[in-house]
MOPAC internal coordinates of N, CA, C and O (Angstrom, degrees):
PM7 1SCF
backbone

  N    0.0000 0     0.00 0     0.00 0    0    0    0
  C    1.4433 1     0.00 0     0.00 0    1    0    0
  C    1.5307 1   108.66 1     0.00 0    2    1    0
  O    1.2310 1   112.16 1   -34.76 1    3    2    1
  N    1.0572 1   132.40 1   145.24 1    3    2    1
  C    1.7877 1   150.10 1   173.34 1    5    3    2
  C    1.1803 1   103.25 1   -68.65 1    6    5    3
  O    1.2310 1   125.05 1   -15.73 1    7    6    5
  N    1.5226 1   107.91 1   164.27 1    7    6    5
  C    1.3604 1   114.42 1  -145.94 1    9    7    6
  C    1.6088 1    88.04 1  -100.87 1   10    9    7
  O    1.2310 1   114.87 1   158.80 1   11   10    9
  N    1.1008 1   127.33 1   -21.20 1   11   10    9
  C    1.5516 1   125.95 1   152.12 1   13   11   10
  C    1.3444 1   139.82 1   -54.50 1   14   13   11
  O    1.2310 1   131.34 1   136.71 1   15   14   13
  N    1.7382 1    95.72 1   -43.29 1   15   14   13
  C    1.5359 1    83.99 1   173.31 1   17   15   14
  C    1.2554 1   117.33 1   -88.23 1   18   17   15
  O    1.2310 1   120.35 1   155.06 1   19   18   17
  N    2.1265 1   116.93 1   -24.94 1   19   18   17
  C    1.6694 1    99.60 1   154.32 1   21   19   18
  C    1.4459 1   111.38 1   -23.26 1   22   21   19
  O    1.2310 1   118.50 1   108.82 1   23   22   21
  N    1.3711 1   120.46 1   -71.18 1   23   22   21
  C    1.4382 1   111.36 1  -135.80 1   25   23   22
  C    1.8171 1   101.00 1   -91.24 1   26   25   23
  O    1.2310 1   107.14 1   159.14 1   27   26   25
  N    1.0175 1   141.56 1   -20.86 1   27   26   25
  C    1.2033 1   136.25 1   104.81 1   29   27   26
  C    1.7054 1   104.22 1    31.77 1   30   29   27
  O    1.2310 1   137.26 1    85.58 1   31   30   29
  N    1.3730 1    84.16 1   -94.42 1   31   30   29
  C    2.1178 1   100.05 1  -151.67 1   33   31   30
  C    1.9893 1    72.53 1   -69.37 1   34   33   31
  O    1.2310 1   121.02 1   134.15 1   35   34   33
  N    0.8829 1   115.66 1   -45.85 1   35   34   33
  C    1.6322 1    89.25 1  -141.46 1   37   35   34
  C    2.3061 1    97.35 1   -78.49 1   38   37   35
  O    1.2310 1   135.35 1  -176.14 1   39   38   37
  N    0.4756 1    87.91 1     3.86 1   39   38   37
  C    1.8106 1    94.10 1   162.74 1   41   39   38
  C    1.5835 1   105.17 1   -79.74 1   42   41   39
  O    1.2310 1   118.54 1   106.70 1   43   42   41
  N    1.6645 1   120.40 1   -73.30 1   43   42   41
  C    1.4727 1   110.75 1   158.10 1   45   43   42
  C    1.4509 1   118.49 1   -17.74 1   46   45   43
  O    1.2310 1   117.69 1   106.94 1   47   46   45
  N    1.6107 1   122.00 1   -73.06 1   47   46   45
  C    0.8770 1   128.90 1  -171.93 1   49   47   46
  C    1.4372 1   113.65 1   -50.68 1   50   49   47
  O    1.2310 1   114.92 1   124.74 1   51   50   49
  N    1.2247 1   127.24 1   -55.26 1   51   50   49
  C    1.6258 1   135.91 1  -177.96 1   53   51   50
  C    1.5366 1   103.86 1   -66.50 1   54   53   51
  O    1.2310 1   108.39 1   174.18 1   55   54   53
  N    1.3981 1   139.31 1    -5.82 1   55   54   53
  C    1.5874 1   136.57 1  -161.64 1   57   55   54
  C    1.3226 1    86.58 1  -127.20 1   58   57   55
  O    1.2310 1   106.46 1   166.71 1   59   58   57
  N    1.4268 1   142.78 1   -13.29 1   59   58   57
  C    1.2499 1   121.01 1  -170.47 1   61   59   58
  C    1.5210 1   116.22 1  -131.45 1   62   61   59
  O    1.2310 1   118.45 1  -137.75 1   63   62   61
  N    1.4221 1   120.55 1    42.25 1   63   62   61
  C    1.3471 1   129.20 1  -163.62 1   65   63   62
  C    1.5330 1   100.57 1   -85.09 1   66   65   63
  O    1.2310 1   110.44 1   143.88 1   67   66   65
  N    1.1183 1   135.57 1   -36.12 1   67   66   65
  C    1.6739 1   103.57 1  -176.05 1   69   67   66
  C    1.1258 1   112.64 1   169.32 1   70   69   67
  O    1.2310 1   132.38 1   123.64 1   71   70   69
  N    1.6842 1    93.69 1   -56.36 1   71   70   69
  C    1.9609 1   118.74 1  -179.67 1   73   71   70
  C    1.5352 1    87.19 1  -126.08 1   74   73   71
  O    1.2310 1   139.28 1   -29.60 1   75   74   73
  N    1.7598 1    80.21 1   150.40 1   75   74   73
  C    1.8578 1   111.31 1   159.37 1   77   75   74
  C    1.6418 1    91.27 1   -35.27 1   78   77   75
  O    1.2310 1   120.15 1   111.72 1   79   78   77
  N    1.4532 1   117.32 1   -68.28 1   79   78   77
  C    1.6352 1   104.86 1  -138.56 1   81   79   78
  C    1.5460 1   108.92 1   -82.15 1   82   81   79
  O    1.2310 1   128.02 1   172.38 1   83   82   81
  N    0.9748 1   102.16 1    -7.62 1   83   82   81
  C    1.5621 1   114.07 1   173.04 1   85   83   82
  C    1.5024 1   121.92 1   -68.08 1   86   85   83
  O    1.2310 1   131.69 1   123.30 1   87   86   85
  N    1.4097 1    95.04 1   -56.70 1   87   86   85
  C    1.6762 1   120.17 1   153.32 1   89   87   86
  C    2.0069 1   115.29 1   -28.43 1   90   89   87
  O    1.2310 1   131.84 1   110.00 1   91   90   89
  N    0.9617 1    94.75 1   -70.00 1   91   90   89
  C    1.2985 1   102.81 1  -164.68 1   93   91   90
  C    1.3120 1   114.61 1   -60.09 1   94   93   91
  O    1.2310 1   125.07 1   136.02 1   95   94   93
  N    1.5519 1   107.87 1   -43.98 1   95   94   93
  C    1.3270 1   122.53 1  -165.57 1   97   95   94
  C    1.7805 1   110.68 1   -74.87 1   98   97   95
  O    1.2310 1   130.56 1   159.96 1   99   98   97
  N    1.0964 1    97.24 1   -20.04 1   99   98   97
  C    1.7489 1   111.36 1  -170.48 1  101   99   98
  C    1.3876 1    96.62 1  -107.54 1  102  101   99
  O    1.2310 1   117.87 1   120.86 1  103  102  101
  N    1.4519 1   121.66 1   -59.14 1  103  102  101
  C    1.4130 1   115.46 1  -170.13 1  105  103  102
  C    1.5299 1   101.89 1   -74.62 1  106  105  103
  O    1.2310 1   113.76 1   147.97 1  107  106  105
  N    1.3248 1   129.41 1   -32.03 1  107  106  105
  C    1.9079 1   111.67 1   166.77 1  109  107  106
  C    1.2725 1   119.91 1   -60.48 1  110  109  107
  O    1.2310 1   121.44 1   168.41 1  111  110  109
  N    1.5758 1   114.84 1   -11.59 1  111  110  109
  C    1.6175 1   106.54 1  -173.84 1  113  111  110
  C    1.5358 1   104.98 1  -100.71 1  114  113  111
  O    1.2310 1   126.16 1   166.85 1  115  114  113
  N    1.3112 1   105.77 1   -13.15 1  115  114  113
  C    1.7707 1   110.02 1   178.76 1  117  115  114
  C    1.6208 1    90.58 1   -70.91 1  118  117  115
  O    1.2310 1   119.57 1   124.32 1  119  118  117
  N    1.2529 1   118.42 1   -55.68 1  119  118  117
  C    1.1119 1   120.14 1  -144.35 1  121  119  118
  C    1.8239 1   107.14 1   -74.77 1  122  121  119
  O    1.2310 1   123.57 1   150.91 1  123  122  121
  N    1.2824 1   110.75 1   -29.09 1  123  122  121
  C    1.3978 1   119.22 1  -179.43 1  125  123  122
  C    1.7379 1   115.05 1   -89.78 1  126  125  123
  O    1.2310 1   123.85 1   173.52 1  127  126  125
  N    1.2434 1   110.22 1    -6.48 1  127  126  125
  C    1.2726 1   107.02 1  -168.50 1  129  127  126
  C    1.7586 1   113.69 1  -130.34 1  130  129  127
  O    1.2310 1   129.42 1   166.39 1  131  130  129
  N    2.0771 1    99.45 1   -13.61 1  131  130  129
  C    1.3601 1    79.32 1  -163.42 1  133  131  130
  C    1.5630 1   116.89 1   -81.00 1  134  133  131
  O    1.2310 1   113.79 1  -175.19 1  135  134  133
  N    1.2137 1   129.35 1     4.81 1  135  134  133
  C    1.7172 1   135.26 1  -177.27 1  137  135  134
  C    1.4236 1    93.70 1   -67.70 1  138  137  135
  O    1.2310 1   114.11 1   123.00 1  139  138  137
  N    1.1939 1   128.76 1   -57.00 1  139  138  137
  C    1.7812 1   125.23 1  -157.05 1  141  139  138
  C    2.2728 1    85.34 1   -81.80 1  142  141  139
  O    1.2310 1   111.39 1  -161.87 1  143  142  141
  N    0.9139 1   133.82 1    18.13 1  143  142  141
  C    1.3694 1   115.93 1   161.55 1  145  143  142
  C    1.8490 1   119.64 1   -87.82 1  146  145  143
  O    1.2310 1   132.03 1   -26.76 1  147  146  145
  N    1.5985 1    94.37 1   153.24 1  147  146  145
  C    1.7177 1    84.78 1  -175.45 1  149  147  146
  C    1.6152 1    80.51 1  -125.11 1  150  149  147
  O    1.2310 1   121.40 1    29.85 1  151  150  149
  N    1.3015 1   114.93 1  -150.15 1  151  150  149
  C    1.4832 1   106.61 1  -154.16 1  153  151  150
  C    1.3910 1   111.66 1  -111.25 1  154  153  151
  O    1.2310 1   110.88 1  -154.86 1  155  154  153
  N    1.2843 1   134.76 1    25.14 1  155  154  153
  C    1.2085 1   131.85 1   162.35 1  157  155  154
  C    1.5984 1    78.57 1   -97.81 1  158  157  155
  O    1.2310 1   103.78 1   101.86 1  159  158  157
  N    1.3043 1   147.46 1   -78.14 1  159  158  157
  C    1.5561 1   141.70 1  -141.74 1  161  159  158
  C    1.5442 1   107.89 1   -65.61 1  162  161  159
  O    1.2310 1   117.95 1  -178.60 1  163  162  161
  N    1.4576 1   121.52 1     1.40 1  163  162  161
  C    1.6470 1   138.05 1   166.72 1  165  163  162
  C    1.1883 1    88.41 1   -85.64 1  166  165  163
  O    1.2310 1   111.48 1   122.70 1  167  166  165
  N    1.4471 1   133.65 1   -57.30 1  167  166  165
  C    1.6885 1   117.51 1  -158.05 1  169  167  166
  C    1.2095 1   104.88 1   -84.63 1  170  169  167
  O    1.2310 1   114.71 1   159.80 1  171  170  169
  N    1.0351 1   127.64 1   -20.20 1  171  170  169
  C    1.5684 1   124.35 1  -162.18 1  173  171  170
  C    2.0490 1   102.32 1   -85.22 1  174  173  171
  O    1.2310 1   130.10 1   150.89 1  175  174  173
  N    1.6155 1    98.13 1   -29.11 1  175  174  173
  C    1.4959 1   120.26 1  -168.27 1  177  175  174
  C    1.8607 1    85.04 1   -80.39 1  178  177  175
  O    1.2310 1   113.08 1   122.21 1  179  178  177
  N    1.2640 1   130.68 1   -57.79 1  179  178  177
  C    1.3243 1   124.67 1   161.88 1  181  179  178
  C    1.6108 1   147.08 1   -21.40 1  182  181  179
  O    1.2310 1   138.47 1   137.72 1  183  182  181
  N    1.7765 1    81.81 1   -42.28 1  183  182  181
  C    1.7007 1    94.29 1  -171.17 1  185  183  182
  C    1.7005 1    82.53 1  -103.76 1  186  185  183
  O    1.2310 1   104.28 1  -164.86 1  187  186  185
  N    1.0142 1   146.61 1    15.14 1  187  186  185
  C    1.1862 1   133.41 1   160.76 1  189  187  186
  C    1.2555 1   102.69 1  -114.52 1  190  189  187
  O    1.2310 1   105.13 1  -155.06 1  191  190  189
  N    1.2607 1   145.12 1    24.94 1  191  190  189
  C    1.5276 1   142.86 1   141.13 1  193  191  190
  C    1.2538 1   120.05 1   -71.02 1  194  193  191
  O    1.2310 1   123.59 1   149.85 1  195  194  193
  N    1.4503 1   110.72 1   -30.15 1  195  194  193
  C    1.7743 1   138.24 1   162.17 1  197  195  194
  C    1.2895 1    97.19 1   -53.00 1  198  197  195
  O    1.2310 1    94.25 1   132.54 1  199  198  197
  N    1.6942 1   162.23 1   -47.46 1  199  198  197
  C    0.8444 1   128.39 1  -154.77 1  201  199  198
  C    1.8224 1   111.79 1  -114.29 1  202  201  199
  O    1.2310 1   133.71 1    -2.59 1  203  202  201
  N    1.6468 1    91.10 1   177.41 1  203  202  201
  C    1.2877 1   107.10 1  -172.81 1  205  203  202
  C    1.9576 1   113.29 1   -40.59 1  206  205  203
  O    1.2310 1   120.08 1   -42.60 1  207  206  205
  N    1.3198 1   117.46 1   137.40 1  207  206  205
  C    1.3913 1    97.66 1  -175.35 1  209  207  206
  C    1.7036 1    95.81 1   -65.56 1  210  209  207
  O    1.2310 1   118.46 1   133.35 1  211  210  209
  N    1.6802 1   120.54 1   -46.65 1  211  210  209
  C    1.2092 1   112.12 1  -153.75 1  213  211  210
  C    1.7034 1   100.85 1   -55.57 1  214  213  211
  O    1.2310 1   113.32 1   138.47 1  215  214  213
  N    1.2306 1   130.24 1   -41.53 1  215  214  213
  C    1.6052 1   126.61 1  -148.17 1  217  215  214
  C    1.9160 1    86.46 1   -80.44 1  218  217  215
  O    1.2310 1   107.93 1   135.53 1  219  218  217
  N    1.5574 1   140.13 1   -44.47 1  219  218  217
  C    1.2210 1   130.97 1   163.26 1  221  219  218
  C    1.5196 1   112.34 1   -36.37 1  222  221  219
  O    1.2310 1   114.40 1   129.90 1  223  222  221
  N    0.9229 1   128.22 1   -50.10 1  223  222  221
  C    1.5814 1   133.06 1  -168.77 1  225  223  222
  C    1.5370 1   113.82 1   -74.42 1  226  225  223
  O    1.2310 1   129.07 1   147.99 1  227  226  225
  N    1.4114 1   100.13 1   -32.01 1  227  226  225
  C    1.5157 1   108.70 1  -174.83 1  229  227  226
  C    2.1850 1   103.56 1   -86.04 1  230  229  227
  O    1.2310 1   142.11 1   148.57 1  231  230  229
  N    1.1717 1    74.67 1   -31.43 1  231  230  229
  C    1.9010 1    84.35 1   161.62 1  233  231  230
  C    1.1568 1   134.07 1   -63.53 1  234  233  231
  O    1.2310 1   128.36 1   140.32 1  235  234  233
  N    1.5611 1   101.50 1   -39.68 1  235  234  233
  C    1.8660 1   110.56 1  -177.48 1  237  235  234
  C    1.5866 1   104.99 1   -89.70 1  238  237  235
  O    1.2310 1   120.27 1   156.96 1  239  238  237
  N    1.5946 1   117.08 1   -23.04 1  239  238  237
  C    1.1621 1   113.70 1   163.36 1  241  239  238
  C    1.2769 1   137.09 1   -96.38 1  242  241  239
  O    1.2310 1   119.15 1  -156.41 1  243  242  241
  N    1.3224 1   119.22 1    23.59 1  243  242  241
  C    1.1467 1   137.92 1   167.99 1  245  243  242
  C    1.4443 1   101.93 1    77.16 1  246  245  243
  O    1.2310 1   107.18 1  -168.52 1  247  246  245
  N    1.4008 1   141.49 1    11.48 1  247  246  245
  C    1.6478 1   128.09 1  -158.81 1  249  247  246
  C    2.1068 1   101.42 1   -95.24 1  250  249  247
  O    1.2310 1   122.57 1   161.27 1  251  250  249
  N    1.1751 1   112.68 1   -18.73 1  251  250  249
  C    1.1550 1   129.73 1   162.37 1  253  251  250
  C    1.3971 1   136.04 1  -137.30 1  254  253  251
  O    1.2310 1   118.73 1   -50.12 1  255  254  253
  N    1.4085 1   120.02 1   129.88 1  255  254  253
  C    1.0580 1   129.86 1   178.79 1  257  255  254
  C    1.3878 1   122.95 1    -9.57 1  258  257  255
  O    1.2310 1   109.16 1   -49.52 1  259  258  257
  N    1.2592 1   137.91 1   130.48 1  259  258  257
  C    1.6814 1   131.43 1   164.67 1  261  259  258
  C    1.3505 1   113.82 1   -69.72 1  262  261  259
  O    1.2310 1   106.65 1   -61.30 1  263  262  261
  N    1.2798 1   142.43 1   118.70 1  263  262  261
  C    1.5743 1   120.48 1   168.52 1  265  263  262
  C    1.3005 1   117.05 1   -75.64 1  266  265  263
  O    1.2310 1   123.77 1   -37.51 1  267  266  265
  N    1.3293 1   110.38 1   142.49 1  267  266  265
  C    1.7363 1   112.65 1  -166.69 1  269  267  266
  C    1.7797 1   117.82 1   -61.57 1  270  269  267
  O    1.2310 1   127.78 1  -160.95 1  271  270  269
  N    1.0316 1   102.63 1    19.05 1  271  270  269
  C    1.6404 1   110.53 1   165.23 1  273  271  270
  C    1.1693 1   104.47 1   -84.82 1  274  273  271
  O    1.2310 1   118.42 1   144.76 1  275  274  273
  N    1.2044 1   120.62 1   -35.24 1  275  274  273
  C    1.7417 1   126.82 1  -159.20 1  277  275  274
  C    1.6687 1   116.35 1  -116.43 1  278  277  275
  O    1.2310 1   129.59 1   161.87 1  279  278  277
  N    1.3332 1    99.11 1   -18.13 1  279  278  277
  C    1.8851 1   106.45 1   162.54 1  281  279  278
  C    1.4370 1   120.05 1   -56.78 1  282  281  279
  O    1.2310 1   118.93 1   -48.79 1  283  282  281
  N    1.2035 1   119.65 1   131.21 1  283  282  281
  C    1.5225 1   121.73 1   171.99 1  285  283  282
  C    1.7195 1   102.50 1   148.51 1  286  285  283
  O    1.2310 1   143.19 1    12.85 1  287  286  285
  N    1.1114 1    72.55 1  -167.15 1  287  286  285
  C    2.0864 1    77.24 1  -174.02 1  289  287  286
  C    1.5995 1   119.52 1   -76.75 1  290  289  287
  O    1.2310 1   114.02 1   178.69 1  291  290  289
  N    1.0468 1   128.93 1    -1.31 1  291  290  289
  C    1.6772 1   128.26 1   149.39 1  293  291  290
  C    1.6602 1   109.85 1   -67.05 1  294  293  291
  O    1.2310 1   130.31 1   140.19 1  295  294  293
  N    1.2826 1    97.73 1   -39.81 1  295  294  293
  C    1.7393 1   101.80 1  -173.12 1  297  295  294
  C    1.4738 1   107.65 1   -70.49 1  298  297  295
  O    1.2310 1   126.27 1   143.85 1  299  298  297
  N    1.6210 1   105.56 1   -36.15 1  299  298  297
  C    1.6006 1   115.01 1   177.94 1  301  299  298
  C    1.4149 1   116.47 1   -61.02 1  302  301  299
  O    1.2310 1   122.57 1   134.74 1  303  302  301
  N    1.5979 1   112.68 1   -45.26 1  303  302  301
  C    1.3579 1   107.70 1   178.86 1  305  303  302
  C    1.6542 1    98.20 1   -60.67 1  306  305  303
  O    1.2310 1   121.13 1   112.93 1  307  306  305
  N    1.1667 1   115.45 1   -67.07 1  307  306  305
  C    1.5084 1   119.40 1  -155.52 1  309  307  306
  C    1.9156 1   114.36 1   -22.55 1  310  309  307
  O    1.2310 1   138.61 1   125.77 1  311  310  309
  N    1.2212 1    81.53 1   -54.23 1  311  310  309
  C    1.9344 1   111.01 1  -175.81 1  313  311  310
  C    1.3855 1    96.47 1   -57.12 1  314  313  311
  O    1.2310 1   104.83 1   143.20 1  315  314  313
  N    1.4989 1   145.65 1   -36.80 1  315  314  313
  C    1.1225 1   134.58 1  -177.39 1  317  315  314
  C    1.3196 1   108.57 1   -66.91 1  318  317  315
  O    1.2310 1   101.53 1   138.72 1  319  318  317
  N    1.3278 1   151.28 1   -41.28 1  319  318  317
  C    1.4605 1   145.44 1   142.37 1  321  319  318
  C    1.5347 1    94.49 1    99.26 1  322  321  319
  O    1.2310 1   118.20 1  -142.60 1  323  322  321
  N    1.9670 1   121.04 1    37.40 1  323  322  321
  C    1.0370 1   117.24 1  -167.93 1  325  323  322
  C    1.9188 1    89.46 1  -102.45 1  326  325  323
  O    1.2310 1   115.12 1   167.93 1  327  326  325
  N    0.9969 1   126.85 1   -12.07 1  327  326  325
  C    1.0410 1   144.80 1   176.58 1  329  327  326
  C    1.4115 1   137.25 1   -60.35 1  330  329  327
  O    1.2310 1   130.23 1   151.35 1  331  330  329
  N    1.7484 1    97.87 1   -28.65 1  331  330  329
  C    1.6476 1    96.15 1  -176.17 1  333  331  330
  C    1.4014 1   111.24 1   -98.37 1  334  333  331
  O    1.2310 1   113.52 1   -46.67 1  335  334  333
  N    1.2624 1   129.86 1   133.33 1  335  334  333
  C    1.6058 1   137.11 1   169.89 1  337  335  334
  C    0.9834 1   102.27 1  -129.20 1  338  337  335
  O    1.2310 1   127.60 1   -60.14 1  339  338  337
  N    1.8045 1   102.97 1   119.86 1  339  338  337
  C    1.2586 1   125.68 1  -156.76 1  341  339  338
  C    2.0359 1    97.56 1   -95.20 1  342  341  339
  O    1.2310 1   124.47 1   -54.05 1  343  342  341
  N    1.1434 1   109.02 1   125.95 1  343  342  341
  C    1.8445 1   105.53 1  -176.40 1  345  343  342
  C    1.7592 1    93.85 1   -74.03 1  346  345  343
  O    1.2310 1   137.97 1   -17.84 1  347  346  345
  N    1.4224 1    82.79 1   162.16 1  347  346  345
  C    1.9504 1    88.91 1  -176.45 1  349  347  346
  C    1.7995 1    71.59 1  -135.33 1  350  349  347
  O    1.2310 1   120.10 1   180.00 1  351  350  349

């Protein structure tokens, strides 16, 4: 698949998780971060569409452990939470 329509599906994927806060937090970080990705930070952004929204959320907010699949500097940005702008 092209590096468009990856990122394509995975915007769907990040805008349509379940809950508002899930939404925001995933779909503001697709949306703010995914241009500067090269293609390991597409797959890695991929295999974390696979998981639970709650255990992602509890990751970027520090309330549970990261598993070392998902530690590193995608996980670092995420956790900074400088990313989400909430629409009124």
């Amino acid at each position: 698949m092209e590096k468009e329509d990856r990122l394509r599906r995975l915007k769907f994927r990040a805008w349509h998780r379940g809950t508002r806060e899930a939404d925001y937090m995933i779909g503001c970080f697709f949306d703010r971060h995914h241009t500067e990705w090269d293609e390991a930070s597409i797959a890695w952004y991929e295999r974390l569409m696979d998981e639970d929204d709650v255990d992602i959320m509890g990751w970027a907010l520090g309330t549970i452990p990261i598993p070392a699949d998902y530690a590193g500097p995608m996980m670092d940005a995420m956790a900074k939470l400088d990313y989400v702008e909430i629409p009124r």
